[in-house]
Backbone bond lengths (Angstrom), bond angles and torsions (degrees), N, CA, C in turn:
res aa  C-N    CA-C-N  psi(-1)  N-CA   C-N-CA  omega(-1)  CA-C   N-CA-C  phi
1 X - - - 1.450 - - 1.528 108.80 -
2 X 1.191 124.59 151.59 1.446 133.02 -148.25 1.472 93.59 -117.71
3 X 1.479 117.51 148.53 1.638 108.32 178.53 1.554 111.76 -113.38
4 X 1.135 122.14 118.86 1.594 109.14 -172.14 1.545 100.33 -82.13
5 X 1.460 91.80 137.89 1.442 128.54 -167.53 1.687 86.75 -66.69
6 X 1.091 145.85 -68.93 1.335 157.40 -163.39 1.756 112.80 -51.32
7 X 1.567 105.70 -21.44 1.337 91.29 -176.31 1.672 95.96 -125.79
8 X 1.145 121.12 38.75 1.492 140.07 -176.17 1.585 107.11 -95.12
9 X 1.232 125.48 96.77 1.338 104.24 171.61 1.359 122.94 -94.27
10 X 1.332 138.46 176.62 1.661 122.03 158.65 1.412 100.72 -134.66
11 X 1.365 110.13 -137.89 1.562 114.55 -136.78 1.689 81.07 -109.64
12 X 1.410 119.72 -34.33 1.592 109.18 174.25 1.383 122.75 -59.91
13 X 1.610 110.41 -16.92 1.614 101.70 171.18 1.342 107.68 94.11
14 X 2.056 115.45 -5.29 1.574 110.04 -177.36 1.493 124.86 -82.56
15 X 1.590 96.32 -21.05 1.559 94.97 -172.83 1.714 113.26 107.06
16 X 1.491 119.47 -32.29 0.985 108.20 148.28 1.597 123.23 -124.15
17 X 1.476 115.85 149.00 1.470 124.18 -140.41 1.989 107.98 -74.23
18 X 2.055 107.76 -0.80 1.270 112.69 -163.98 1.743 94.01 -120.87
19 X 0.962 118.44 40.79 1.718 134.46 -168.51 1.539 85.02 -90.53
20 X 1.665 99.78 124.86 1.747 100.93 168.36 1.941 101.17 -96.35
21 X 0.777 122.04 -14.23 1.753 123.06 169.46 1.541 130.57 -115.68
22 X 1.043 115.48 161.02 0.933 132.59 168.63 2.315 112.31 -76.00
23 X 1.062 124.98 164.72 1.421 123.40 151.65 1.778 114.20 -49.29
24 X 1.647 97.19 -45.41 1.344 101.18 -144.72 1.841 89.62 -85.68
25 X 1.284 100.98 -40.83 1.562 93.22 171.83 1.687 123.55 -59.00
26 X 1.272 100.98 -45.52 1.704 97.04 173.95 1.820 109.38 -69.17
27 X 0.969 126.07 -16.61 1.556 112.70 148.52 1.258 114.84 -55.88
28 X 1.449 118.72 -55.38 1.708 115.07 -172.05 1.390 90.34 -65.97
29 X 1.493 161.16 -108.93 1.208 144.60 -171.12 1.752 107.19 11.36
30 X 1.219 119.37 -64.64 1.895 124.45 -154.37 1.675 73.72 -63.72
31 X 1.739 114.82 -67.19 1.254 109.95 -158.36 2.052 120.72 -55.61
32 X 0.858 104.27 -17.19 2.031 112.40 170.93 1.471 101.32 -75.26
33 X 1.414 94.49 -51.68 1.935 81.88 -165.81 1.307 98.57 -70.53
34 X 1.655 141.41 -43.16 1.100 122.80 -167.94 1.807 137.65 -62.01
35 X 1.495 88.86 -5.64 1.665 122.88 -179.07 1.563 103.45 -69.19
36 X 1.432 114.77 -35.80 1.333 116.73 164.55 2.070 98.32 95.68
37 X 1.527 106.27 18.66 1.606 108.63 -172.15 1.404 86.81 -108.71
38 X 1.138 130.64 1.29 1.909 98.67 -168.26 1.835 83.47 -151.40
39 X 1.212 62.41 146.17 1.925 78.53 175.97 1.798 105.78 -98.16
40 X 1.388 132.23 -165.16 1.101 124.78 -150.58 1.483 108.58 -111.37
41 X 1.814 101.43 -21.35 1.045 123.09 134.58 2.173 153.89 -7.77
42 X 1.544 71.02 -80.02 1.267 96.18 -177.09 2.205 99.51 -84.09
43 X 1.209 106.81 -28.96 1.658 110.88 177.67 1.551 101.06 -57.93
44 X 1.345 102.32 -55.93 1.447 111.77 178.95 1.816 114.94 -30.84
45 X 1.348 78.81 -76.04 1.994 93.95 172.43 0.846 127.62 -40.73
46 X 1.321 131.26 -34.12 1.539 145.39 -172.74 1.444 121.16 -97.93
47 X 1.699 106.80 -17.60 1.460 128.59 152.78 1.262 116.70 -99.91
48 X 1.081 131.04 9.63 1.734 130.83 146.87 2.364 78.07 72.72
49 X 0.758 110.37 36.52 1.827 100.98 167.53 1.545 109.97 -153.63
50 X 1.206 109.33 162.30 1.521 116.94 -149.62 1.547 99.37 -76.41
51 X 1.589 129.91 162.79 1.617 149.40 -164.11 2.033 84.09 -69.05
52 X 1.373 119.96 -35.13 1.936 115.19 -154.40 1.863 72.96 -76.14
53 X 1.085 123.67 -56.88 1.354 116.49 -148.47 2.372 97.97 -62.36
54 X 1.165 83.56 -50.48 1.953 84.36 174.60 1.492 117.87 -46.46
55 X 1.453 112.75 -50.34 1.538 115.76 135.58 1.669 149.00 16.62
56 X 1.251 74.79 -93.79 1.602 100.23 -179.90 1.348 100.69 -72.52
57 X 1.658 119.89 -54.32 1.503 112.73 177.56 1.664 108.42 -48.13
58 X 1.453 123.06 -46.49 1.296 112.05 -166.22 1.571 115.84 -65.77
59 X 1.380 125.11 -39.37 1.014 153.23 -165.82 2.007 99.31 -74.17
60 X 1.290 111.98 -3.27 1.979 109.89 -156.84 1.335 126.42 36.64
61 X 1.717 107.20 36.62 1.299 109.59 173.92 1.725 119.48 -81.32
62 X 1.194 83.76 -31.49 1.943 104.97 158.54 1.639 144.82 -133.09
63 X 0.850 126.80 144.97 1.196 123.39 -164.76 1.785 123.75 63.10
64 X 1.471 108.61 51.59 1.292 111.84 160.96 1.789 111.34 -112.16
65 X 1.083 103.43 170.15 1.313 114.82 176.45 1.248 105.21 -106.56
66 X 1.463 105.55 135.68 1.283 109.53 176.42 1.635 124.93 -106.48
């Protein structure tokens, strides 16, 4: 039997079980970069995940609540 990925939750609360954040953390991300001290770059680094993924969070391509 096959497990759908979509109705998988984990311990981050995203829904899928390979989620590097939280909601509340990818707010703190919007809220650093918007401080104008960290580039998208350096967020990346300090979250151990790649500059596309810092991105997308900034942009609300991921991790908003709907």
């Amino acid at each position: 039997m096959s497990v759908n990925i979509y109705d998988r939750k984990d311990m981050r609360g995203g829904g899928y079980a390979k989620r590097k954040f939280t909601y509340e953390e990818a707010e703190k991300v919007r809220a650093d970069y918007k401080t104008g001290k960290f580039t998208q770059h350096q967020l990346a680094s300090t979250y151990r995940v790649s500059q596309s993924i810092i991105n997308k969070i900034l942009r609300f391509k991921t991790y908003v609540k709907v």
